[in-house]
Residue, then its C-alpha position, 0 to 999 in steps of 0.5 A: x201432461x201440464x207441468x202442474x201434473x208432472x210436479x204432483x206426480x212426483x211428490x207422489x212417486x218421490x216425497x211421499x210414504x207409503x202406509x199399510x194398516x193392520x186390516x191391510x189397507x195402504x194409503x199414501x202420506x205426504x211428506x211435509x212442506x218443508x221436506x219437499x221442493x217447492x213449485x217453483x223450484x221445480x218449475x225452475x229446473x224444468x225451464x233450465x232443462x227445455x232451454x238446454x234442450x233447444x240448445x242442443x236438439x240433436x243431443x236429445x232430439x235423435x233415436x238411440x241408432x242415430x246416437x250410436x252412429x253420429x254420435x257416441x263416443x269412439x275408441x281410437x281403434x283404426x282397421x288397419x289394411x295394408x295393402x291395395x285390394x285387401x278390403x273394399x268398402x260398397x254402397x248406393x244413395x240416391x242422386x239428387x238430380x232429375x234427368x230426361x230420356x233425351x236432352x233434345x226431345x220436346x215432350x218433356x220425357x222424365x225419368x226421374x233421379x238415378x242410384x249412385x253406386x260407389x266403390x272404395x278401397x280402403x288402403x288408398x281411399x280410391x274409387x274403383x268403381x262407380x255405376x249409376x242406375x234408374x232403378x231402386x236399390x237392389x243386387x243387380x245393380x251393386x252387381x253392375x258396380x262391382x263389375x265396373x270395379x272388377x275390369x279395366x275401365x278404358x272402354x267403358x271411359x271411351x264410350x263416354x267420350x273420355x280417353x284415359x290408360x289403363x294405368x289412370x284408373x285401377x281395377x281389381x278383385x278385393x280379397x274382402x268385400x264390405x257392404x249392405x245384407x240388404x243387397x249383399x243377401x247370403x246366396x249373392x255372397x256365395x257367388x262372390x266367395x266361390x268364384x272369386x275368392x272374395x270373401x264378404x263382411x255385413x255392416x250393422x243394422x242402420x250403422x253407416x258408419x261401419x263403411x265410413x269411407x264410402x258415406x262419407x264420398x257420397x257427400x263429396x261427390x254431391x258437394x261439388x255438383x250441387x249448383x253446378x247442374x240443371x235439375x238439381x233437387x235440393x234437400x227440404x225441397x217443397x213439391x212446388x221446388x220438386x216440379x220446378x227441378x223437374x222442368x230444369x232438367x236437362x241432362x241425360x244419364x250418359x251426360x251424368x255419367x260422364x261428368x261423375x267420371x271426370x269427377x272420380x278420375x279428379x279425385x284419385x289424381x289431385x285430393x290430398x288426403x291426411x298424413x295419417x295415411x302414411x304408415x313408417x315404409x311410405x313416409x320414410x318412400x316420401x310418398x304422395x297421400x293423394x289415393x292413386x299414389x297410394x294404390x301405385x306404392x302399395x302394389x309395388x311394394x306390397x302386391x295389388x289386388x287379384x284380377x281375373x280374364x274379362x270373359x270369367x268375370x262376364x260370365x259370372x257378374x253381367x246378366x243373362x239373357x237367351x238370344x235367337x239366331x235368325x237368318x238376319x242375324x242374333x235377336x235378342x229383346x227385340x235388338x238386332x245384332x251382329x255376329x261374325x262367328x254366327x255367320x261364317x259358321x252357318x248357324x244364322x243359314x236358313x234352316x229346312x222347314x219345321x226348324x226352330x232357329x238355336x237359342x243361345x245364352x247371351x251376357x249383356x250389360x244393362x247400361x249400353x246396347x251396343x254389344x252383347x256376348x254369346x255364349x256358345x261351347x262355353x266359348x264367348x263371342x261378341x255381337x254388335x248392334x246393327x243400324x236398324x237398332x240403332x234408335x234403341x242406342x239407349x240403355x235397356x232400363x234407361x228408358x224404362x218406366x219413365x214420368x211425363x210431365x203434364 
């Protein structure tokens, strides 16, 4: 619509009468010159309006979710938690760096850009738990993250090469858990609620900032890697750029793993938070506002998080799987491990002819290859992997589904 039409339908709607004749007939009179604005008064005021609108485009550029979440006013209500553990907060976003299935293959083997799940705890703003996945967005890998929270992180630093104490990096099971109803779907809270007590919170449709601690990490962590690692997309990036960042990449996911580890041990160590973190017990204690101190305080005088024995939450969070016990040893997606207690105990003896070899139900975590538990008697044992695998050393999803490059 020209300005000219928008000014006639206005006299229309707003400076003009409507009349009804005695046989019922309406017609529409017009209000004299002097009772109306004029042309350019109106062209004025519309001219002030668009020069205000490309003043402040976000003001009236952005849909009503978007306004309510970046935008509307806020009352000064703050959830208060009062201890370590009371409340974590969980969500995913996509990374912006490409990585190879090997830094050292020649053939140019993409697999694309990860998924970063982070966890937080919001009493002392610390990650406690992190996963990165090659897979979109889905349940098994807010799964992985949550186990990664749940247990001590000591051997899964060690098999990043990064060596750190139990004490470096807390762990735990939250008495409420907040995230995404997309991954958080009703029968995966009730396995959260009935086998570890945990009960769980669904943020509003498209409001982010309900978790405003984990949205707000993921800018962070991204902030400090962006120019700093080959492969990096850049946002607004052409598909010229795309392609380009794809050739640059060099780095694997374990590469990437071991560096946001580094970065996450960093943070809950050295960032200083604000001073409003402190309530009256930890001003008047002098405690440091940096995230692992907190934690460290808050479990000392106010009781820390639930945990629970590493083989009760294998069994409940990592994924499932059926292994075959062979003469050679445990099969299991075409890897060969082996199994102690399978061996001395005869299930991996050859059987008389006409006998199937035992199936059993095996844990196994999809980032590595090296283990995987057997489940037998409602007893857990572990498997390795043997040398002729090795060449599989890579994740079981690592490599799925890779992009050649042409």
């Amino acid at each position: 619509m020209t300005l000219q039409g928008a000014y006639d339908e206005m006299l229309d709607l707003e400076y003009s009468t409507l009349l009804v004749a005695a046989n019922g007939r309406k017609t529409v009179a017009s209000w004299s010159d002097d009772d109306i604005p004029s042309y350019n008064q109106f062209y004025y005021h519309a001219r002030k309006y668009f020069d205000e609108q490309k003043k402040y485009p976000r003001q009236f550029q952005v849909t009503a979710a978007v306004h309510q979440k970046d935008h509307a006013g806020r009352t000064a209500t703050i959830e208060r938690i009062n201890r370590p553990g009371e409340l974590y907060q969980i969500d995913e976003t996509p990374f912006d760096v490409v990585l190879v299935a090997n830094r050292f293959s020649i053939t140019g083997l993409c697999v694309g850009s990860p998924t970063l799940y982070l966890v937080y705890d919001v009493h002392s703003n610390l990650v406690v738990g992190i996963h990165l996945t090659l897979n979109p967005p889905s349940w098994e890998g807010m799964r992985q993250a949550l186990l990664n929270a749940f247990l001590p992180k000591v051997e899964f630093c060690q098999r990043y090469g990064i060596n750190i104490n139990e004490e470096d990096w807390p762990y735990g099971v939250p008495d409420e858990l907040l995230g995404d109803n997309a991954e958080l779907r009703a029968e995966m809270s009730e396995l959260l609620e009935q086998q570890f007590n945990c009960s769980v919170r669904f943020t509003r449709s498209r409001r982010g900032d309900d978790k405003g601690l984990v949205e707000g990490g993921f800018p962070a962590f991204h902030r400090a890697l962006k120019g700093r690692l080959p492969g990096v997309q850049h946002s607004k990036q052409n598909d010229k750029g795309l392609t380009e960042s794809r050739f640059r990449a060099i780095l694997t996911i374990d590469d990437l793993y071991k560096i946001l580890i580094n970065l996450a041990l960093f943070r809950n160590k050295n960032i200083e938070l604000s001073y409003d973190k402190l309530d009256r017990d930890m001003r008047k204690d002098d405690v440091i506002p940096k995230p692992l101190a907190l934690w460290r305080w808050g479990c000392r005088e106010r009781g820390g998080p639930k945990t629970y024995s590493r083989d009760y939450i294998e069994s409940r969070l990592k994924s499932k799987g059926t292994a075959t016990i062979k003469k050679e040893g445990v099969k299991f997606k075409d890897l060969w491990y082996n199994c102690d207690w399978t061996l001395q105990n005869g299930l991996q003896d050859r059987k008389p002819a006409g006998n199937k070899s035992p199936k059993v139900v095996c844990l196994y975590d999809k980032n590595t290859t090296d283990t995987i538990t057997l489940v037998i008697d409602k007893k857990f044992y572990t498997a390795y992997l043997q040398e002729r695998s090795r060449r599989y050393i890579l994740s079981l999803i690592h490599i799925s589904e890779p992009t050649r490059l042409l």
